[in-house]
Structures are given as structure tokens and as C-alpha cells.
PDB file of N, CA, C and O in Angstrom, chain B, residues numbered from 101:
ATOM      1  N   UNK B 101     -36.125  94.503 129.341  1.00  0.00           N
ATOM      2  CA  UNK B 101     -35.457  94.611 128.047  1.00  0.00           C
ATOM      3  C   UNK B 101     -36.400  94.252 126.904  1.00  0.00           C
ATOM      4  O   UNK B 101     -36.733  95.155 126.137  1.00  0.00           O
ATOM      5  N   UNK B 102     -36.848  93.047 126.724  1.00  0.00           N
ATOM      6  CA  UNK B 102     -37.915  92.593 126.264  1.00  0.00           C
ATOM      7  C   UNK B 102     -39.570  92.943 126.393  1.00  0.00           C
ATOM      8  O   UNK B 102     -40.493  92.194 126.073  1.00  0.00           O
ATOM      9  N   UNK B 103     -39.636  93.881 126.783  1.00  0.00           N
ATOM     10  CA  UNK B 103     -40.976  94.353 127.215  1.00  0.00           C
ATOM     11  C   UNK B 103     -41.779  95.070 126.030  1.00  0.00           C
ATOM     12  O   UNK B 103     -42.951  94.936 125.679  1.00  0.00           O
ATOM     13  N   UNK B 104     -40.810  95.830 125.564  1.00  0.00           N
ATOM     14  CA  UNK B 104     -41.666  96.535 124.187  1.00  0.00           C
ATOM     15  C   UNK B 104     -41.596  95.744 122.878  1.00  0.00           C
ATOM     16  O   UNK B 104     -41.472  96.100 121.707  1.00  0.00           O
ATOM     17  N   UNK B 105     -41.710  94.614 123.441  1.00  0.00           N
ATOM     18  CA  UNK B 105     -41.490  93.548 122.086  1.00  0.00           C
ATOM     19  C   UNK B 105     -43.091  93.048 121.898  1.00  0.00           C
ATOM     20  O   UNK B 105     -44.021  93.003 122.703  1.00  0.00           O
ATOM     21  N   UNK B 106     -43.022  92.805 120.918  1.00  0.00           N
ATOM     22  CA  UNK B 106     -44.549  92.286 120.559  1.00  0.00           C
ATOM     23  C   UNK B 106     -44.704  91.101 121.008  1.00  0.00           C
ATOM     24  O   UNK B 106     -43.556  90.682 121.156  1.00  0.00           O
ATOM     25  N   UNK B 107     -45.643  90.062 121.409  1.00  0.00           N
ATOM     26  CA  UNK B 107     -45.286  88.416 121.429  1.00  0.00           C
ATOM     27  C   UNK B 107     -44.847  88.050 120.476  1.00  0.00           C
ATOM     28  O   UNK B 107     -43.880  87.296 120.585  1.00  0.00           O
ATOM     29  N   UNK B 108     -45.398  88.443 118.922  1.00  0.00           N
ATOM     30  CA  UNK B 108     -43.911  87.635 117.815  1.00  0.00           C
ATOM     31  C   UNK B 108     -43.039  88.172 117.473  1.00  0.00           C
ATOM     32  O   UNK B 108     -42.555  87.725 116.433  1.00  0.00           O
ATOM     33  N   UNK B 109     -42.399  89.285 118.045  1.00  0.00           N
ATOM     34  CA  UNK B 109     -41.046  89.380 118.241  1.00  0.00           C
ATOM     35  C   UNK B 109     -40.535  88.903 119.396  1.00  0.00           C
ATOM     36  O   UNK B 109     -39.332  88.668 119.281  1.00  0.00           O
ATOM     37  N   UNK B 110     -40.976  88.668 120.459  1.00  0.00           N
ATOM     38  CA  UNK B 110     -40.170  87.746 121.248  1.00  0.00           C
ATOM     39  C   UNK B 110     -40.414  86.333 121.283  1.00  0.00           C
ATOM     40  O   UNK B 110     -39.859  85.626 122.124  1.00  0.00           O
ATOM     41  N   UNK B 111     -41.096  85.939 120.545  1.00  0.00           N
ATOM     42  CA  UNK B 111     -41.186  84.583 119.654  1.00  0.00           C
ATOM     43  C   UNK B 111     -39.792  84.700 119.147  1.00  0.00           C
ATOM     44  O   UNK B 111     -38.892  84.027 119.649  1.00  0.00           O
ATOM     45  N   UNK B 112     -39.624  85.369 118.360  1.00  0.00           N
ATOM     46  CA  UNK B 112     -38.610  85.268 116.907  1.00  0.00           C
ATOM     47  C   UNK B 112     -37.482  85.578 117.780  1.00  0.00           C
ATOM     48  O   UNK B 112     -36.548  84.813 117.539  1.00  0.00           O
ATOM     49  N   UNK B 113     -37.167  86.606 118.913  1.00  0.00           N
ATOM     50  CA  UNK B 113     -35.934  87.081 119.956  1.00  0.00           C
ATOM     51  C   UNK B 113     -35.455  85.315 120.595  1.00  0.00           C
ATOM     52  O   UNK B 113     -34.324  84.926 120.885  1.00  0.00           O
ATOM     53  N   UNK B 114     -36.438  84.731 120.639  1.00  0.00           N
ATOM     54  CA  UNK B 114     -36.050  83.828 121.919  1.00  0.00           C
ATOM     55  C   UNK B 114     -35.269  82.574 120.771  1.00  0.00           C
ATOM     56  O   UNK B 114     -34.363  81.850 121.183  1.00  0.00           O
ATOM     57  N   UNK B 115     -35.673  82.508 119.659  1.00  0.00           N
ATOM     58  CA  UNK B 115     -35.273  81.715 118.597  1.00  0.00           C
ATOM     59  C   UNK B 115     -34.034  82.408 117.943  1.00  0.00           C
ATOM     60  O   UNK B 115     -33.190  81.598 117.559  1.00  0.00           O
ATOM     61  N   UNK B 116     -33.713  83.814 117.714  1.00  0.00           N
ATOM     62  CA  UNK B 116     -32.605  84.351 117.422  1.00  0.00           C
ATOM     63  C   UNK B 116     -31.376  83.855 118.626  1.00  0.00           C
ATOM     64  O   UNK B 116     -30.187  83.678 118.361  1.00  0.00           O
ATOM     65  N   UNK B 117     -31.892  83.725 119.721  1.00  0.00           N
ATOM     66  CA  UNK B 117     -30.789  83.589 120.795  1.00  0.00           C
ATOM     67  C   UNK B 117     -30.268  82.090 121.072  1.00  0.00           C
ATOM     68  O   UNK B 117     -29.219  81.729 121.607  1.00  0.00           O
ATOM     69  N   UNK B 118     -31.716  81.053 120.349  1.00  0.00           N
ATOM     70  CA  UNK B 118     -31.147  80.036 119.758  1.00  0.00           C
ATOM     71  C   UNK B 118     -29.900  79.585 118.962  1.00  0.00           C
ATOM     72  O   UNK B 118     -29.211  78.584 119.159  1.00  0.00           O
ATOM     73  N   UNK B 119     -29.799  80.297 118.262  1.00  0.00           N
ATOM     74  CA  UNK B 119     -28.512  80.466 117.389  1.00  0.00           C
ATOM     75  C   UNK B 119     -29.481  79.926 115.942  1.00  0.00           C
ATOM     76  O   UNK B 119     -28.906  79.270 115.073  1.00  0.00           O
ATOM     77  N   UNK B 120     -30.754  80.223 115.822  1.00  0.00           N
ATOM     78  CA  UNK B 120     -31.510  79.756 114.191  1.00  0.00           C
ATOM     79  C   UNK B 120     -31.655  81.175 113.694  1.00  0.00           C
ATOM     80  O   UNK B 120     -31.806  82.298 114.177  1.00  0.00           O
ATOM     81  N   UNK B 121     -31.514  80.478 112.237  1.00  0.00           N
ATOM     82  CA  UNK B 121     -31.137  81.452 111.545  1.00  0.00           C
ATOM     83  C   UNK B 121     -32.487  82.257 110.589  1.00  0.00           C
ATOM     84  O   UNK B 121     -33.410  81.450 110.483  1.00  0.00           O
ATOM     85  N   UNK B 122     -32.754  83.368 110.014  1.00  0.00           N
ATOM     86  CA  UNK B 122     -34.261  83.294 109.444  1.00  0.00           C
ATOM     87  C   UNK B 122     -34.808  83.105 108.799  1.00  0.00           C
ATOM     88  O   UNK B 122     -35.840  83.647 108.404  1.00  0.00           O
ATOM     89  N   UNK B 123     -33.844  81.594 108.253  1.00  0.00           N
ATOM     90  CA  UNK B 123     -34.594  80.961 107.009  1.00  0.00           C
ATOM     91  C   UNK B 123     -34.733  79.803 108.057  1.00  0.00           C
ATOM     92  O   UNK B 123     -35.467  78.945 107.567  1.00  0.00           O
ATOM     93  N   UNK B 124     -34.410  79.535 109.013  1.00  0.00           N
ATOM     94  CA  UNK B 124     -34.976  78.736 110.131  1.00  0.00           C
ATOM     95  C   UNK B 124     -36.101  78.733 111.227  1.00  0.00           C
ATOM     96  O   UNK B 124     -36.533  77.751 111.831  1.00  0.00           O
ATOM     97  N   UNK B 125     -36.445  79.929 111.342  1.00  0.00           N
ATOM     98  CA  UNK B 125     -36.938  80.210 112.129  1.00  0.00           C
ATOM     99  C   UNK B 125     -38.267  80.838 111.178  1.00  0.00           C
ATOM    100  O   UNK B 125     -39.298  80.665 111.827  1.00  0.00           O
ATOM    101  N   UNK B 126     -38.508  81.402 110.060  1.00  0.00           N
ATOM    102  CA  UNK B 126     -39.344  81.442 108.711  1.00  0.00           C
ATOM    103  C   UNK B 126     -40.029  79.823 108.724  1.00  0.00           C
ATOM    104  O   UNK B 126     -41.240  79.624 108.818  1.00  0.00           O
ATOM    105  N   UNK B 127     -39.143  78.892 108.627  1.00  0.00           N
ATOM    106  CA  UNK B 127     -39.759  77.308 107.927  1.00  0.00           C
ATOM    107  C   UNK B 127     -40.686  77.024 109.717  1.00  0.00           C
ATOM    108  O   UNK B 127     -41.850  76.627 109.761  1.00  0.00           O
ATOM    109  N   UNK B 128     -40.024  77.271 110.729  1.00  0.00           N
ATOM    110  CA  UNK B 128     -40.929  76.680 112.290  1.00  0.00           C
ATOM    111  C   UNK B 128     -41.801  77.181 112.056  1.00  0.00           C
ATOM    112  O   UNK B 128     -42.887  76.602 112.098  1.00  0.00           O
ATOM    113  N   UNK B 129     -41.637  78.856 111.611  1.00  0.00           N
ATOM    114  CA  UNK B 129     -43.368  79.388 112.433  1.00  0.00           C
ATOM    115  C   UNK B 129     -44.181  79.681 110.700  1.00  0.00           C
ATOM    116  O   UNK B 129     -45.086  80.483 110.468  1.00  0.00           O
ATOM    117  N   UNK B 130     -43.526  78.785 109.746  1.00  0.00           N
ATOM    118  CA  UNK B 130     -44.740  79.146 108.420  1.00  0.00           C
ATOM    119  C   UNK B 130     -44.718  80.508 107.846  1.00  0.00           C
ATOM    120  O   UNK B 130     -45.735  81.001 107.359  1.00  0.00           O
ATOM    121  N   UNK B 131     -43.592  81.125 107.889  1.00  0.00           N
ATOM    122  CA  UNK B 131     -43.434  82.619 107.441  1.00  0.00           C
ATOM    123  C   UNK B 131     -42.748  83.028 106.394  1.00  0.00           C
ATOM    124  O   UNK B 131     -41.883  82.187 106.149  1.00  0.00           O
ATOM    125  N   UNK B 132     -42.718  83.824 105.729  1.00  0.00           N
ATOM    126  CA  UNK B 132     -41.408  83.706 104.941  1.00  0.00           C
ATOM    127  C   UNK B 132     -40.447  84.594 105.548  1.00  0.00           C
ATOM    128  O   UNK B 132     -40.705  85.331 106.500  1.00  0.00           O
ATOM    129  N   UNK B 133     -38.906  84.464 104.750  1.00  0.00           N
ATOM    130  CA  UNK B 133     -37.760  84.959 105.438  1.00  0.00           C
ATOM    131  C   UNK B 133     -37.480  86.204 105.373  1.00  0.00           C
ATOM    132  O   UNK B 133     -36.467  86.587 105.957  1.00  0.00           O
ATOM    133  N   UNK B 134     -38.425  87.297 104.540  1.00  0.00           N
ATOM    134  CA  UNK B 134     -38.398  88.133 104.398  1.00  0.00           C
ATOM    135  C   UNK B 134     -39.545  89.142 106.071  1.00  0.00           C
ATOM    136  O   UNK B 134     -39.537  90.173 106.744  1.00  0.00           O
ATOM    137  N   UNK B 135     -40.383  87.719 105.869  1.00  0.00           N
ATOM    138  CA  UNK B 135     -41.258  88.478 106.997  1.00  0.00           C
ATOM    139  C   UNK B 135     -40.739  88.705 108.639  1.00  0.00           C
ATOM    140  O   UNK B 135     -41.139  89.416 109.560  1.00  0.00           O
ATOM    141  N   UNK B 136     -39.579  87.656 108.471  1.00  0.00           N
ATOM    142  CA  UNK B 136     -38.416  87.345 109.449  1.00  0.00           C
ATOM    143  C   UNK B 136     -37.853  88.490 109.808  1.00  0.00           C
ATOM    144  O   UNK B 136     -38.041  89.040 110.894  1.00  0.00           O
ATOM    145  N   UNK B 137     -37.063  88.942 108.819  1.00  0.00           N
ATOM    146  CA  UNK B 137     -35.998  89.735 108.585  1.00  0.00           C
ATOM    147  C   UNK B 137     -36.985  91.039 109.075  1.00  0.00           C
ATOM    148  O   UNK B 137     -36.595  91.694 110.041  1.00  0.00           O
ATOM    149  N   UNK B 138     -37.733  91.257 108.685  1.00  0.00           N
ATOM    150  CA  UNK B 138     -38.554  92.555 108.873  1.00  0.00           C
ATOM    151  C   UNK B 138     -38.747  92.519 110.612  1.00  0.00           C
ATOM    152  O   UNK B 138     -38.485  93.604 111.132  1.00  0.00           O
ATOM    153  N   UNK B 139     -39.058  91.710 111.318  1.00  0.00           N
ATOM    154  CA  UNK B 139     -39.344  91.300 112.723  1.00  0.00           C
ATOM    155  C   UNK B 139     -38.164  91.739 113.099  1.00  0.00           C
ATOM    156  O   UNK B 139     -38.134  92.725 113.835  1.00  0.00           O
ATOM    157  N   UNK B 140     -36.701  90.992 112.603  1.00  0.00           N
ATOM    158  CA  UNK B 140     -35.450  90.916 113.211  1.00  0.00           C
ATOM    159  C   UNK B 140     -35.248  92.732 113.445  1.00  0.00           C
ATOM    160  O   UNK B 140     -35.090  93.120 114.603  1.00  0.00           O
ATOM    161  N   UNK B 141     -35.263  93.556 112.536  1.00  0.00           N
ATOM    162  CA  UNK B 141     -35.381  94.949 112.292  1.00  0.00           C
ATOM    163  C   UNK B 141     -36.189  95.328 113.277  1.00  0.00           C
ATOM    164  O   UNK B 141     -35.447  95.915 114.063  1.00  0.00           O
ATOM    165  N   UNK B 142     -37.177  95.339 113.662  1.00  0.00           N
ATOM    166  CA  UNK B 142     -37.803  95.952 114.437  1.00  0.00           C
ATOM    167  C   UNK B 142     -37.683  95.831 115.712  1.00  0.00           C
ATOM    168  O   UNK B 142     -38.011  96.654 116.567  1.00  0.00           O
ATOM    169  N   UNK B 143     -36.947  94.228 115.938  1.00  0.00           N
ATOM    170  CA  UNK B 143     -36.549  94.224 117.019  1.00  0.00           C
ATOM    171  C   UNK B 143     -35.326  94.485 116.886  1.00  0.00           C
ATOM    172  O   UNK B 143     -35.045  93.287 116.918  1.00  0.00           O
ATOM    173  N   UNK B 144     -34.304  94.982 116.761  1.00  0.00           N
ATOM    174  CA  UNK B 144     -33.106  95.825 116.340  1.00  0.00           C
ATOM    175  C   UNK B 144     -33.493  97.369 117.317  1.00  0.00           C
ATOM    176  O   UNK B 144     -33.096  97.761 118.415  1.00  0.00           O
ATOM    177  N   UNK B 145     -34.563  98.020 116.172  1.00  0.00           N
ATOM    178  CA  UNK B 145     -34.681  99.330 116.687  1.00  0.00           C
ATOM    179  C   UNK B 145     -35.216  99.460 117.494  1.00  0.00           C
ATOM    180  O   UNK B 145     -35.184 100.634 117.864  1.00  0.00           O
ATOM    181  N   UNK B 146     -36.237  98.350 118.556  1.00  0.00           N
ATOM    182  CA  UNK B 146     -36.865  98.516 119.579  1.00  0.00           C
ATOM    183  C   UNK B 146     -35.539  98.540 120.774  1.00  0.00           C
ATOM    184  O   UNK B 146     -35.557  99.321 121.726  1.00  0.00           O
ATOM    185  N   UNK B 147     -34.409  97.541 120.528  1.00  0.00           N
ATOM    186  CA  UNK B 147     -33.708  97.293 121.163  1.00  0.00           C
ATOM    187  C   UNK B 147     -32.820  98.623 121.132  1.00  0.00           C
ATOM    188  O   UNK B 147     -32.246  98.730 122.215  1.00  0.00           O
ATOM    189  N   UNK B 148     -32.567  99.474 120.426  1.00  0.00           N
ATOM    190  CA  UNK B 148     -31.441 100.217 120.144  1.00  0.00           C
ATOM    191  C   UNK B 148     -30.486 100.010 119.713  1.00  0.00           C
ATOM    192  O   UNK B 148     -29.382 100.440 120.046  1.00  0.00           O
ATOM    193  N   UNK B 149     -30.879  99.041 118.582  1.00  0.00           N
ATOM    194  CA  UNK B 149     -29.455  98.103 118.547  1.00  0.00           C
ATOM    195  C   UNK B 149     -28.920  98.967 116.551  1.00  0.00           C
ATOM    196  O   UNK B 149     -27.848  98.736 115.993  1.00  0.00           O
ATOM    197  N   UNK B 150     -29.667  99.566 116.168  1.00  0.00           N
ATOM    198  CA  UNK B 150     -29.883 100.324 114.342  1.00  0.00           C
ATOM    199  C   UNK B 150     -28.071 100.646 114.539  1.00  0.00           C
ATOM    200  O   UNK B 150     -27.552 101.225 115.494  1.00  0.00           O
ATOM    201  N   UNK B 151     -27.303 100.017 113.209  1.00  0.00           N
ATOM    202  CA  UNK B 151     -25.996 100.005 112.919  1.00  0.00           C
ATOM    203  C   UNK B 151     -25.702 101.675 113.189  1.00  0.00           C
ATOM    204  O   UNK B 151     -26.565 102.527 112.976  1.00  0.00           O
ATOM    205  N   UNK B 152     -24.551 101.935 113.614  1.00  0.00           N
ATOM    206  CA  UNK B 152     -24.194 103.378 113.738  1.00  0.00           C
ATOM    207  C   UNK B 152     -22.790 103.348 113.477  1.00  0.00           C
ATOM    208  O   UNK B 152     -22.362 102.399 112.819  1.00  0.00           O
ATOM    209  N   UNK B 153     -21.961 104.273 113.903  1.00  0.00           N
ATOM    210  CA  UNK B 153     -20.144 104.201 113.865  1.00  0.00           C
ATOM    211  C   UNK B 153     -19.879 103.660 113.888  1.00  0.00           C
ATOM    212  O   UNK B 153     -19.335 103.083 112.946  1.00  0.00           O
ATOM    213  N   UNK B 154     -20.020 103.186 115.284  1.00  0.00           N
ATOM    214  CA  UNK B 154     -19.576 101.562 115.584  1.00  0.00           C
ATOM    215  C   UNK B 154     -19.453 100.233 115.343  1.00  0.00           C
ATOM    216  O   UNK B 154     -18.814  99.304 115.837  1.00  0.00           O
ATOM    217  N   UNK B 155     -20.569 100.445 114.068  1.00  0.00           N
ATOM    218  CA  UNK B 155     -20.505  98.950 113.287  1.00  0.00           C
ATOM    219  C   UNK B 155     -21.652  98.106 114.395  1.00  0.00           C
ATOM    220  O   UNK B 155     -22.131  98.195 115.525  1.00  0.00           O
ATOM    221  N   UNK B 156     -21.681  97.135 112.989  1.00  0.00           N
ATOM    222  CA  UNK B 156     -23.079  96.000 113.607  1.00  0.00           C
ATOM    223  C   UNK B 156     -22.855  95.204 114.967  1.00  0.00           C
ATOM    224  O   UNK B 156     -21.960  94.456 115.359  1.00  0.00           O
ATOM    225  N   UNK B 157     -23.942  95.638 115.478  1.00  0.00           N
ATOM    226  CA  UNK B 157     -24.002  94.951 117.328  1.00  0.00           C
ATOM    227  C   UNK B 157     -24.580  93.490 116.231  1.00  0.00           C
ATOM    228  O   UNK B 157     -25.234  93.518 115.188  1.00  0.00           O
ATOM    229  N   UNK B 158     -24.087  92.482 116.900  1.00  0.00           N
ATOM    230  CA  UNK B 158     -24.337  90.856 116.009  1.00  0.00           C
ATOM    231  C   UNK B 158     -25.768  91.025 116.874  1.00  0.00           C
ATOM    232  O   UNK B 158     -25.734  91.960 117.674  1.00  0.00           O
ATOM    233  N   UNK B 159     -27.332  90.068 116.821  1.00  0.00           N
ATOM    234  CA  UNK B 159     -28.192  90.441 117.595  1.00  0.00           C
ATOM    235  C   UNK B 159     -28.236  89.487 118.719  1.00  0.00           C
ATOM    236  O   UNK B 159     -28.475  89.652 119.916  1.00  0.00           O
ATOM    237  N   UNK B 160     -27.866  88.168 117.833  1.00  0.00           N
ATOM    238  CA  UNK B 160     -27.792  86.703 118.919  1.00  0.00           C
ATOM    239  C   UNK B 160     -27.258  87.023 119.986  1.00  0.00           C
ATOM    240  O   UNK B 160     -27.719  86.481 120.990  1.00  0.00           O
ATOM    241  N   UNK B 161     -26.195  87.929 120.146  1.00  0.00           N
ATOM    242  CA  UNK B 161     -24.817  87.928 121.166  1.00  0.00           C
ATOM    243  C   UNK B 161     -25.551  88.672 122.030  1.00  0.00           C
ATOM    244  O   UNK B 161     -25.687  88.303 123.196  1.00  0.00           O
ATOM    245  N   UNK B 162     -26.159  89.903 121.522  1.00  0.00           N
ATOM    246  CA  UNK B 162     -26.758  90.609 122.616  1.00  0.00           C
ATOM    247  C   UNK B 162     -28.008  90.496 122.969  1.00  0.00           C
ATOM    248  O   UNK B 162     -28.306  91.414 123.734  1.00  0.00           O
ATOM    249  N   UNK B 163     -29.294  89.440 122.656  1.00  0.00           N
ATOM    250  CA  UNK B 163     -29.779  88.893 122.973  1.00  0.00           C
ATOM    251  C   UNK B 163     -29.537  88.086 124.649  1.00  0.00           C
ATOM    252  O   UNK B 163     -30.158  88.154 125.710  1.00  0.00           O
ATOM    253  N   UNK B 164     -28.362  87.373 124.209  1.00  0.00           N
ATOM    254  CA  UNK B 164     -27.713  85.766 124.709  1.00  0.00           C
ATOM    255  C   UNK B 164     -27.183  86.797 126.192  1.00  0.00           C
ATOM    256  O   UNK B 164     -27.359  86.251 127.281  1.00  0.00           O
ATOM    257  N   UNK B 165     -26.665  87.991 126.196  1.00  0.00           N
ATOM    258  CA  UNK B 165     -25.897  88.924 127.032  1.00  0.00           C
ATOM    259  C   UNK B 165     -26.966  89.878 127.635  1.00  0.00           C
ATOM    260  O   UNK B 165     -26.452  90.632 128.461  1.00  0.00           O
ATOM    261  N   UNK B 166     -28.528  90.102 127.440  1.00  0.00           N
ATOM    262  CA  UNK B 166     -28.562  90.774 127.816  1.00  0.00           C
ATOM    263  C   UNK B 166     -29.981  90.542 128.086  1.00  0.00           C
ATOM    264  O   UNK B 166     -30.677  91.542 127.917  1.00  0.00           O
ATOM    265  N   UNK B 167     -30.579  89.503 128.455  1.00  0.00           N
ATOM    266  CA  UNK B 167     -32.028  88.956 128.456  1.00  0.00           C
ATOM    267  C   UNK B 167     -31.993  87.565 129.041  1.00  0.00           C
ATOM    268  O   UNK B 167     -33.033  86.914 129.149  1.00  0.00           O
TER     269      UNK B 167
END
């Protein structure tokens, strides 16, 4: 599942499943929250997770469910 993740996106995956948030997880690794958010996205679309009909997959949950 995690395989096409970069190491700092599964840095930032393993801390999303933490339940921290990315102004939390921005202040641990010295980043800003924007550079966060951009990670969180990419790991979104690596995952298949990009909002569609169905409305937003939350990421923590399917993280926590599926890794």
C-alpha cells in the first residue's frame, strides 16, 4: 500500500495515522504547514484516495484501516 510513497511521505503517513495534525506534524519535522499539506495531497493521489462523488475518504481512517 505504502510502497509508492516517498520516505517523507511515509514519514508524514505514519504521523497522519497518529491522529497529528499538519500544523503538528509541520512544527516535529521543521516544515511549514503548507509544505505538509502538499505531502498530505500527494499522498492522497498516490493512494487513490482524490475527493470524487462520494465525498472525502477522511485520510487518518484509511491510513489506520488499511496499512
Amino acid at each position: 500500500l505504502m510502497d509508492n510513497l516517498s520516505s517523507r511521505e511515509k514519514q508524514i503517513a505514519l504521523m497522519i495515522k497518529e491522529g497529528k495534525t499538519s500544523a503538528e506534524i509541520a512544527r516535529a519535522l521543521t516544515l511549514s504547514q503548507k509544505t505538509i499539506d502538499f505531502h498530505r495531497a500527494n499522498i492522497r493521489k498516490k493512494l487513490g484516495l482524490e475527493s470524487d462523488d462520494s465525498g472525502f475518504v477522511n485520510l487518518e481512517s484509511y491510513l489506520n484501516t488499511h496499512s
